[in-house]
CHARMM-style PDB file with segment names, atoms N, HN, CA, C and O in Angstrom:
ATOM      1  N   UNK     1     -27.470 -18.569 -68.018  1.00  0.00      PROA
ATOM      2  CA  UNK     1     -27.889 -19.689 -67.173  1.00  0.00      PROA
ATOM      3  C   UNK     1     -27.060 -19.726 -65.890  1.00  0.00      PROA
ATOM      4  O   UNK     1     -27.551 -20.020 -64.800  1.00  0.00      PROA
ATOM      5  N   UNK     2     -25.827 -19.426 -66.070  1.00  0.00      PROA
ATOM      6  HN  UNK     2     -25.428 -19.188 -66.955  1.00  0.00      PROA
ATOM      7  CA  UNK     2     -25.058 -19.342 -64.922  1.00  0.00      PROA
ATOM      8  C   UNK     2     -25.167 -18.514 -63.731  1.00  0.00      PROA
ATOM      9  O   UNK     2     -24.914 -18.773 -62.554  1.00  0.00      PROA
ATOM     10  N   UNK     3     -25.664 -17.299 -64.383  1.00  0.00      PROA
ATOM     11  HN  UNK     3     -25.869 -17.089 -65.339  1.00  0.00      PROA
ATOM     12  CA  UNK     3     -25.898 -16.164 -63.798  1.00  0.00      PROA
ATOM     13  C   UNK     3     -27.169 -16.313 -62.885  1.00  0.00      PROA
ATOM     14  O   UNK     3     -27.144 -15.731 -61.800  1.00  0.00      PROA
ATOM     15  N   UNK     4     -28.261 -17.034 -63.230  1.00  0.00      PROA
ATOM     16  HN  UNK     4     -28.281 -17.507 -64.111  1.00  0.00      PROA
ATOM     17  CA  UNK     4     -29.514 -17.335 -62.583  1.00  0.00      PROA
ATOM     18  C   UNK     4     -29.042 -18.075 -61.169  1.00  0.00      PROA
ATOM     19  O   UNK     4     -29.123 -17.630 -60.025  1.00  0.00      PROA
ATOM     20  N   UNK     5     -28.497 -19.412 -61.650  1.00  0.00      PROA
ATOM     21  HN  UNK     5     -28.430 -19.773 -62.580  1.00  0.00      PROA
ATOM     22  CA  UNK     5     -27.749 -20.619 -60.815  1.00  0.00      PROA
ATOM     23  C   UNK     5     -27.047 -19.905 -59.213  1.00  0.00      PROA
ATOM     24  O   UNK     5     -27.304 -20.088 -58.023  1.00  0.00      PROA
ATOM     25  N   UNK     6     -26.163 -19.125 -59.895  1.00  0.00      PROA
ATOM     26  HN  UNK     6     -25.954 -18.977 -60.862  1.00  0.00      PROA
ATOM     27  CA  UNK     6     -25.290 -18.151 -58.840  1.00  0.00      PROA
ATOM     28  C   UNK     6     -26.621 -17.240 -57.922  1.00  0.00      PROA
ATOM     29  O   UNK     6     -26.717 -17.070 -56.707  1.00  0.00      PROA
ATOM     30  N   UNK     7     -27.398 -16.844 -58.873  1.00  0.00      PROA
ATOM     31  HN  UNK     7     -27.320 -16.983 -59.860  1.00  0.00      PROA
ATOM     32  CA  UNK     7     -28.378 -15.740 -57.845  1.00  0.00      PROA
ATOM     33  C   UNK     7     -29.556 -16.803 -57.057  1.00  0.00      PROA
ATOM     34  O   UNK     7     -30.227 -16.265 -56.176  1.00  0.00      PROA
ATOM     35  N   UNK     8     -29.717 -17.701 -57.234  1.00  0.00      PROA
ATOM     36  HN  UNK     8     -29.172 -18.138 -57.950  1.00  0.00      PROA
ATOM     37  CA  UNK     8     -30.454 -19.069 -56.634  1.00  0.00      PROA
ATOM     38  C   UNK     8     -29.583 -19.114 -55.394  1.00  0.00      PROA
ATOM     39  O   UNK     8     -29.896 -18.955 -54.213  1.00  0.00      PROA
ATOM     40  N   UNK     9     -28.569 -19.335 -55.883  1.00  0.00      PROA
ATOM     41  HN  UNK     9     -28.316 -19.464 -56.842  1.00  0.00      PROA
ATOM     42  CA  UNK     9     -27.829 -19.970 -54.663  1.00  0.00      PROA
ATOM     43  C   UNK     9     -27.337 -18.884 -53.578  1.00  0.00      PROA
ATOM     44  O   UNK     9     -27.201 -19.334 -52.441  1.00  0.00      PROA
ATOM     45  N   UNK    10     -27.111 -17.805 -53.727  1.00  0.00      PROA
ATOM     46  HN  UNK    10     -27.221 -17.439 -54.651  1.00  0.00      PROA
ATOM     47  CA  UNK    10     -27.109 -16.518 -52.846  1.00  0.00      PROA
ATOM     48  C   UNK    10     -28.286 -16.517 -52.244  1.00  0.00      PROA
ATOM     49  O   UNK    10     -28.466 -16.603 -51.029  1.00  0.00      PROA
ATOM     50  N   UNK    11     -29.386 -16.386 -53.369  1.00  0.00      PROA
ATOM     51  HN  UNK    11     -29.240 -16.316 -54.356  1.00  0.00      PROA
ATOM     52  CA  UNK    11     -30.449 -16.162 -51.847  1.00  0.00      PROA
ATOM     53  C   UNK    11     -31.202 -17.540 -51.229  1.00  0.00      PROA
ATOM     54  O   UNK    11     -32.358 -17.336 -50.857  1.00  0.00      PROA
ATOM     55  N   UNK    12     -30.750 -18.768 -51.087  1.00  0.00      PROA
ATOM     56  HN  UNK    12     -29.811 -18.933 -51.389  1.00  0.00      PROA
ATOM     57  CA  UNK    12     -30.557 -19.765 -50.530  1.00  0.00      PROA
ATOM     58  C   UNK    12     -29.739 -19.205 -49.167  1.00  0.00      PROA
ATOM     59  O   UNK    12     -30.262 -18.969 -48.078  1.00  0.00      PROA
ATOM     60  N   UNK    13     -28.422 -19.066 -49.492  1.00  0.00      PROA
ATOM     61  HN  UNK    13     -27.997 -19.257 -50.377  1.00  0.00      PROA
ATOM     62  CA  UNK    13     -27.698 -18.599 -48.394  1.00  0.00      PROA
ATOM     63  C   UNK    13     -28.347 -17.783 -47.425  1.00  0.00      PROA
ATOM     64  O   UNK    13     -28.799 -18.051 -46.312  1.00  0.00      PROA
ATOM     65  N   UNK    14     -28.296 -16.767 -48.063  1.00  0.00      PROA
ATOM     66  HN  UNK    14     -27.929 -16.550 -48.967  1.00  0.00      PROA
ATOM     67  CA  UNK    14     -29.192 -15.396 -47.492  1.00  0.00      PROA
ATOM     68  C   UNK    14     -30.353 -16.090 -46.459  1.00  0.00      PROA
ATOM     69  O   UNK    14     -30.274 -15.765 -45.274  1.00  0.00      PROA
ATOM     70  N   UNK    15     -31.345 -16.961 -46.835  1.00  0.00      PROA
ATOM     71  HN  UNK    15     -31.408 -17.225 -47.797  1.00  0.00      PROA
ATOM     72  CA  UNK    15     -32.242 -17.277 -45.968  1.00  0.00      PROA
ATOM     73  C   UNK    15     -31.792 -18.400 -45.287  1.00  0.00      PROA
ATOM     74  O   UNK    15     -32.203 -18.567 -44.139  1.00  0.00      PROA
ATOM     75  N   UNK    16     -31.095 -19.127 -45.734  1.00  0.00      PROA
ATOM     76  HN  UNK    16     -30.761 -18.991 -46.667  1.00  0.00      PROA
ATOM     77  CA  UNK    16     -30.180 -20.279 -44.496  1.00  0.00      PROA
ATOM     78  C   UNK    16     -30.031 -19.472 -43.136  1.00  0.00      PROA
ATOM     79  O   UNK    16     -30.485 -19.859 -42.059  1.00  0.00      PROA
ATOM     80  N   UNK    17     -29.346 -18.324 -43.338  1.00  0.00      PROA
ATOM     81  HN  UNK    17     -28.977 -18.010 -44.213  1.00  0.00      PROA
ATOM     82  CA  UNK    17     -28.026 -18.019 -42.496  1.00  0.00      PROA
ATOM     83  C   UNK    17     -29.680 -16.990 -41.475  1.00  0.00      PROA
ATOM     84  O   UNK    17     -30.089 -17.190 -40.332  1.00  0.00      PROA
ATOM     85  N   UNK    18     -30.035 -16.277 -42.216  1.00  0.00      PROA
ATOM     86  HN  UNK    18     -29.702 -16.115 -43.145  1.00  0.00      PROA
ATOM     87  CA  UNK    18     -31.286 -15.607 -41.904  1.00  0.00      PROA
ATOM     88  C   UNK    18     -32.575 -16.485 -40.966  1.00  0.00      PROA
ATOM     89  O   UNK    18     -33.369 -15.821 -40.300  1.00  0.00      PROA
ATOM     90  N   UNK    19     -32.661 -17.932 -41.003  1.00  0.00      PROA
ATOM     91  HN  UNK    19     -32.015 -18.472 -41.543  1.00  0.00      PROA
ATOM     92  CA  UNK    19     -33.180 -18.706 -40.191  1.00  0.00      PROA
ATOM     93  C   UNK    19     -32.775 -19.052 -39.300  1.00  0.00      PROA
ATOM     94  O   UNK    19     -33.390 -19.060 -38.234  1.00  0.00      PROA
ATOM     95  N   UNK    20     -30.833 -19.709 -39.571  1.00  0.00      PROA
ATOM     96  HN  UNK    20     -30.333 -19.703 -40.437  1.00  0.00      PROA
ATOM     97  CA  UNK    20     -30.176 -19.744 -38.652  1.00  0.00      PROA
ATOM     98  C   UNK    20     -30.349 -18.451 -37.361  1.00  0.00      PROA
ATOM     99  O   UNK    20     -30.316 -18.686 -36.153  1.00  0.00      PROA
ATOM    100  N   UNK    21     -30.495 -17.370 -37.858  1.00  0.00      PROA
ATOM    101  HN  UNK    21     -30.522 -17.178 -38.839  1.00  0.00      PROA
ATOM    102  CA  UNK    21     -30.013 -16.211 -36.905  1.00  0.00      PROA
ATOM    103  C   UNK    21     -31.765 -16.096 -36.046  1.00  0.00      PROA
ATOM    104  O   UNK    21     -31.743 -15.757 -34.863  1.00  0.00      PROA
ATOM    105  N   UNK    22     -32.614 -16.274 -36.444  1.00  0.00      PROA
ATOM    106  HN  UNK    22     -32.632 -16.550 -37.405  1.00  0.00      PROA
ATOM    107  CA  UNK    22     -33.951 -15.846 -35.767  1.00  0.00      PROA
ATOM    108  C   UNK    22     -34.099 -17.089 -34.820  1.00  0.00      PROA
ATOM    109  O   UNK    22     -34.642 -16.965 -33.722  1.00  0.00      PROA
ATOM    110  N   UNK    23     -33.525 -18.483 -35.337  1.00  0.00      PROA
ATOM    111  HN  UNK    23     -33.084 -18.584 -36.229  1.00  0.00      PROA
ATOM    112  CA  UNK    23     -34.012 -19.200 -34.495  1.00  0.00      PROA
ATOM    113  C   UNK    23     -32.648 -19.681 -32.707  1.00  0.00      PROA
ATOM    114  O   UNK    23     -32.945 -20.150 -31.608  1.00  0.00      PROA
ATOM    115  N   UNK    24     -31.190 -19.220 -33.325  1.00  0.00      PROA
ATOM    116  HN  UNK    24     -30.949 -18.838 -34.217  1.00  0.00      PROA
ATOM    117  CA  UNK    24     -30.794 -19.049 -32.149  1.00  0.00      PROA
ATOM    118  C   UNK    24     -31.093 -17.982 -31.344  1.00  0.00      PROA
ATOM    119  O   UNK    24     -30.714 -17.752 -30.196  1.00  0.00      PROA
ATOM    120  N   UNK    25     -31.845 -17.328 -32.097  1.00  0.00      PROA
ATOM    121  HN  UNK    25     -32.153 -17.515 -33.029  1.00  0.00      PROA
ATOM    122  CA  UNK    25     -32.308 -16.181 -30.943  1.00  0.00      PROA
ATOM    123  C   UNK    25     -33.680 -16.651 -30.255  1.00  0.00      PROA
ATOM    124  O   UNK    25     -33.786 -16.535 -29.034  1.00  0.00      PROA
ATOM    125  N   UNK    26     -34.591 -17.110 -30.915  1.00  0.00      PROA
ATOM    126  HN  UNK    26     -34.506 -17.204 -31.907  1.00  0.00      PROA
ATOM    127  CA  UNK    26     -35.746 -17.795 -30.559  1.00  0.00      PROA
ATOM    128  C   UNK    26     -34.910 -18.749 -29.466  1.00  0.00      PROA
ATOM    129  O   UNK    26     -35.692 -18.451 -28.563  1.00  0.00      PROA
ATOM    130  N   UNK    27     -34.225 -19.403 -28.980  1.00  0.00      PROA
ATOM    131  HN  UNK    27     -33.589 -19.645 -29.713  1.00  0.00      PROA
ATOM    132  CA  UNK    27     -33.615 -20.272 -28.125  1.00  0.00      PROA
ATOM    133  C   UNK    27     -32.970 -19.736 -27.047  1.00  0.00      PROA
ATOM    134  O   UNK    27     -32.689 -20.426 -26.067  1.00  0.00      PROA
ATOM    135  N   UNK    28     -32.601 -18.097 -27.163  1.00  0.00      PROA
ATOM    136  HN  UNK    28     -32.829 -17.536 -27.959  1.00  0.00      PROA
ATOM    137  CA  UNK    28     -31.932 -17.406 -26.325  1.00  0.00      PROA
ATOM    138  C   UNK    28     -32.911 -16.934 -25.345  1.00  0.00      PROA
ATOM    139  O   UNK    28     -32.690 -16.597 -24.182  1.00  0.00      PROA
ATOM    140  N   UNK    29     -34.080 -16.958 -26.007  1.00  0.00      PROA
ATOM    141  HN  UNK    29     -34.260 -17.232 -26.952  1.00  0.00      PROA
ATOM    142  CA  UNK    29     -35.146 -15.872 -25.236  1.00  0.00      PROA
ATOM    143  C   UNK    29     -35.754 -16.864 -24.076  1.00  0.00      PROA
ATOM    144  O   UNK    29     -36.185 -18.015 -24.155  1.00  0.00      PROA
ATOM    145  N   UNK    30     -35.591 -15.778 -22.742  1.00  0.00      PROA
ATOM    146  HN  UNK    30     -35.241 -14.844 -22.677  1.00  0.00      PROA
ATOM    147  CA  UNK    30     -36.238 -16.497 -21.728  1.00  0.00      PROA
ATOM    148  C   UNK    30     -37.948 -16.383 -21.016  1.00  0.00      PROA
ATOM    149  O   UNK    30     -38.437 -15.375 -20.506  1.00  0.00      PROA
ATOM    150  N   UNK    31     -38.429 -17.370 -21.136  1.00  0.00      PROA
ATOM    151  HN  UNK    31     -38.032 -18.189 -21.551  1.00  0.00      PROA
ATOM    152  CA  UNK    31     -39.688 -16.992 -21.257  1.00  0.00      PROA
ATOM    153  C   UNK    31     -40.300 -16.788 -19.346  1.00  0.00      PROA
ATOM    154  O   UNK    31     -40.359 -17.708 -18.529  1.00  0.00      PROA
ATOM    155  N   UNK    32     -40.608 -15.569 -19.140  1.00  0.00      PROA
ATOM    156  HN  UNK    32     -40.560 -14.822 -19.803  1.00  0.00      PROA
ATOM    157  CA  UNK    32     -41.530 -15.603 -17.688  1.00  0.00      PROA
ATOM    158  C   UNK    32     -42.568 -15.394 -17.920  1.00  0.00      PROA
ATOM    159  O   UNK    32     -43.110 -14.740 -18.810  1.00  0.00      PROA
ATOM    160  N   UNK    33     -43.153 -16.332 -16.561  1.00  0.00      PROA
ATOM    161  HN  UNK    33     -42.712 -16.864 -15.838  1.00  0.00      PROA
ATOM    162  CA  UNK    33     -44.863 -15.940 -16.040  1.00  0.00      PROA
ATOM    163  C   UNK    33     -44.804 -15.006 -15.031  1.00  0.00      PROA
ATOM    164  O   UNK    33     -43.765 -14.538 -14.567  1.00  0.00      PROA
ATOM    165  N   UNK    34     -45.996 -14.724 -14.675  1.00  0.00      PROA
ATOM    166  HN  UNK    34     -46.840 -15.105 -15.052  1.00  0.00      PROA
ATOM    167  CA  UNK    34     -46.072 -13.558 -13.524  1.00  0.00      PROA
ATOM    168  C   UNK    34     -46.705 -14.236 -12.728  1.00  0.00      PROA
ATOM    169  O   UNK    34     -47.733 -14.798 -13.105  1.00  0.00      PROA
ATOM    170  N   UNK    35     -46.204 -14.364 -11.292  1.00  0.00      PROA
ATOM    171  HN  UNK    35     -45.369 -13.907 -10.986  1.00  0.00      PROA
ATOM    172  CA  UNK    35     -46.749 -14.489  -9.953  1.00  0.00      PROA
ATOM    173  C   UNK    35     -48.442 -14.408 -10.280  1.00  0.00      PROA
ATOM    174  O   UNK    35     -49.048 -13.572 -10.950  1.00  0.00      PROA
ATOM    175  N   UNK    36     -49.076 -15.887  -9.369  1.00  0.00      PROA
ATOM    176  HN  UNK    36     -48.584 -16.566  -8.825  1.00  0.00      PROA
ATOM    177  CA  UNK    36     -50.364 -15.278  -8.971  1.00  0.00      PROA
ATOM    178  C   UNK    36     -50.060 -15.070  -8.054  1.00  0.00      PROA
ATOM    179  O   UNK    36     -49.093 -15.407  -7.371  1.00  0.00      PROA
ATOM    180  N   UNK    37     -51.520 -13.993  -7.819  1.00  0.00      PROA
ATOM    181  HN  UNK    37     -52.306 -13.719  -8.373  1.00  0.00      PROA
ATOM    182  CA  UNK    37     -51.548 -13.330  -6.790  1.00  0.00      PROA
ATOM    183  C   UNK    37     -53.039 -13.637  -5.899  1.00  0.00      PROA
ATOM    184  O   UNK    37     -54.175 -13.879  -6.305  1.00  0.00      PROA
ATOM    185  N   UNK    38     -52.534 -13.521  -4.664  1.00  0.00      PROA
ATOM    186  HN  UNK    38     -51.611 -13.324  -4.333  1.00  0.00      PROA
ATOM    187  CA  UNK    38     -53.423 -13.922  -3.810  1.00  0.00      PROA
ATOM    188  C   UNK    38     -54.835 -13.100  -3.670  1.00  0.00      PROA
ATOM    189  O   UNK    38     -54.615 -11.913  -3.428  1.00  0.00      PROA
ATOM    190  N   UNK    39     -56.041 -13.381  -3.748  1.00  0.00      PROA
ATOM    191  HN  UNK    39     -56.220 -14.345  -3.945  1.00  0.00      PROA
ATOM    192  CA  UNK    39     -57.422 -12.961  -3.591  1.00  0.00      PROA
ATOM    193  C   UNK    39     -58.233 -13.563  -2.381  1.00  0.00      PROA
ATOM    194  O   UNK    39     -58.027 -14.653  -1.849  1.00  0.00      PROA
ATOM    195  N   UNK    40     -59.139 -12.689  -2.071  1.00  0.00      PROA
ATOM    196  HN  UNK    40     -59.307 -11.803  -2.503  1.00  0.00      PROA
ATOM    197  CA  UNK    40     -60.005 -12.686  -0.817  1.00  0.00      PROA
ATOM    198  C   UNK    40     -60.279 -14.491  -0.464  1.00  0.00      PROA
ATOM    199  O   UNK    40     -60.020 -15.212   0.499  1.00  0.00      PROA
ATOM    200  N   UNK    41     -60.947 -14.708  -1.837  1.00  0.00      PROA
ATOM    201  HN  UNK    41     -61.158 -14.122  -2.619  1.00  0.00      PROA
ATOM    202  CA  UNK    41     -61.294 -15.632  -2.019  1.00  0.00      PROA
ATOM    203  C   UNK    41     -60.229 -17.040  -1.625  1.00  0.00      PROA
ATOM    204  O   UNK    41     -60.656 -18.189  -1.512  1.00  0.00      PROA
ATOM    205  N   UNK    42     -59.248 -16.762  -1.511  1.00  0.00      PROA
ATOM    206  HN  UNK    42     -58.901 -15.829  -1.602  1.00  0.00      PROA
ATOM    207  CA  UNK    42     -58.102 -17.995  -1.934  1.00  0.00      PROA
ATOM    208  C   UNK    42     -57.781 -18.525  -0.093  1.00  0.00      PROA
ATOM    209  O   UNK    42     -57.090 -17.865   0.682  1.00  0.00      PROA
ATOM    210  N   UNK    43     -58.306 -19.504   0.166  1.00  0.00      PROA
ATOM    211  HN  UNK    43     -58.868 -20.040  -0.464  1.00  0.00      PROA
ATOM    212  CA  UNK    43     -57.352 -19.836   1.615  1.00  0.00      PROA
ATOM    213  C   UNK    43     -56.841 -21.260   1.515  1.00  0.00      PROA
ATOM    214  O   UNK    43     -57.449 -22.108   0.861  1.00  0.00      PROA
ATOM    215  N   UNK    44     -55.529 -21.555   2.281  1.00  0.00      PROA
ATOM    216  HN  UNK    44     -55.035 -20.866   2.812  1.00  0.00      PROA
ATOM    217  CA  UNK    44     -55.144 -22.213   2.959  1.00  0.00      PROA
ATOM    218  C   UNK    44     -55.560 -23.122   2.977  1.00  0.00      PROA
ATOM    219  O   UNK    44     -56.165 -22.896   4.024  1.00  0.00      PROA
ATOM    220  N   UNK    45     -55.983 -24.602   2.628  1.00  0.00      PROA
ATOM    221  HN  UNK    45     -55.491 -24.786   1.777  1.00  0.00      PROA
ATOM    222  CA  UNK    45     -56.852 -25.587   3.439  1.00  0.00      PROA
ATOM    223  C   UNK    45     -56.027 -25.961   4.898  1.00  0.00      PROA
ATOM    224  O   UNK    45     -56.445 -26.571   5.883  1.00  0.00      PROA
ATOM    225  N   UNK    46     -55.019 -25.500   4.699  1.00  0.00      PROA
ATOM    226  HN  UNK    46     -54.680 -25.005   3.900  1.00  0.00      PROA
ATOM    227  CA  UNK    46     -54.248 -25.758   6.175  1.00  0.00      PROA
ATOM    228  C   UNK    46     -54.712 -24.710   7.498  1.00  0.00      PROA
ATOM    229  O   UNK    46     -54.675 -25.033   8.685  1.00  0.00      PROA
ATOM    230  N   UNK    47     -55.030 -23.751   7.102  1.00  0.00      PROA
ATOM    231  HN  UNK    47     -55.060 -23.489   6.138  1.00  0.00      PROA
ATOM    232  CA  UNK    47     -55.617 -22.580   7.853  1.00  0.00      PROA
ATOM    233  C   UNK    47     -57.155 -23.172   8.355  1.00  0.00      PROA
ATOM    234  O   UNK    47     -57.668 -23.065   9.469  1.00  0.00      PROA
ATOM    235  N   UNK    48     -57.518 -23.616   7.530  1.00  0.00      PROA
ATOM    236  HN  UNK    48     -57.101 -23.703   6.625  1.00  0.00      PROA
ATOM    237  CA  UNK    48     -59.181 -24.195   7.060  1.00  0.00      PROA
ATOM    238  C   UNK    48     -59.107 -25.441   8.349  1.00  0.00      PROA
ATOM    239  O   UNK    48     -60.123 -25.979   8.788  1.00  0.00      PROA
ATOM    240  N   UNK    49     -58.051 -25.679   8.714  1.00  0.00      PROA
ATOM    241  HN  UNK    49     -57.225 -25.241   8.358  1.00  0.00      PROA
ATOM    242  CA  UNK    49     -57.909 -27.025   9.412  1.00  0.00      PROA
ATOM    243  C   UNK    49     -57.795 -26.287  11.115  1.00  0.00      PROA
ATOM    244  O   UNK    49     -58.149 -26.676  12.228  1.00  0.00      PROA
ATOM    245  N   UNK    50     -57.326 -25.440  10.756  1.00  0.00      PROA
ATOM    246  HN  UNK    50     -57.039 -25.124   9.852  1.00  0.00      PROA
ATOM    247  CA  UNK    50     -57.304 -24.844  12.463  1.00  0.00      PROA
ATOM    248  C   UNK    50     -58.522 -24.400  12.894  1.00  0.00      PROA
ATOM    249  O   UNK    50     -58.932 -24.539  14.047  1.00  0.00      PROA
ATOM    250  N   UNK    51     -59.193 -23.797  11.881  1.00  0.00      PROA
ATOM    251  HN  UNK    51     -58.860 -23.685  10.945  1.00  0.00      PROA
ATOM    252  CA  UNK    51     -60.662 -23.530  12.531  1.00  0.00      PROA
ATOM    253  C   UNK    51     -61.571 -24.442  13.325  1.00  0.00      PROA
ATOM    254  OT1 UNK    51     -62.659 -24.031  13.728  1.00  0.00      PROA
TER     255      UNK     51
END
């Protein structure tokens, strides 16, 4: 019975420490977008105003 108790509680640990570690990394990671980019289609309404 003891022996079960002890192996319960190891892999308790094991996945504590194992969540701990994925989710300060999940917190480390920096997330980018990418630039839009400009198309034919896209103007200015300020440009639009000089015309």
């Amino acid at each position: 019975m003891m022996t079960i108790l002890i192996i319960c509680i190891i892999i308790v640990l094991v996945v504590l420490f194992l969540t701990l570690l994925s989710t300060n990394k999940a917190y480390k990671y920096e997330h980018t977008i990418d630039p839009i980019e400009a198309t034919k289609n896209d103007t200015d309404p300020a440009e639009e105003e000089k015309k």
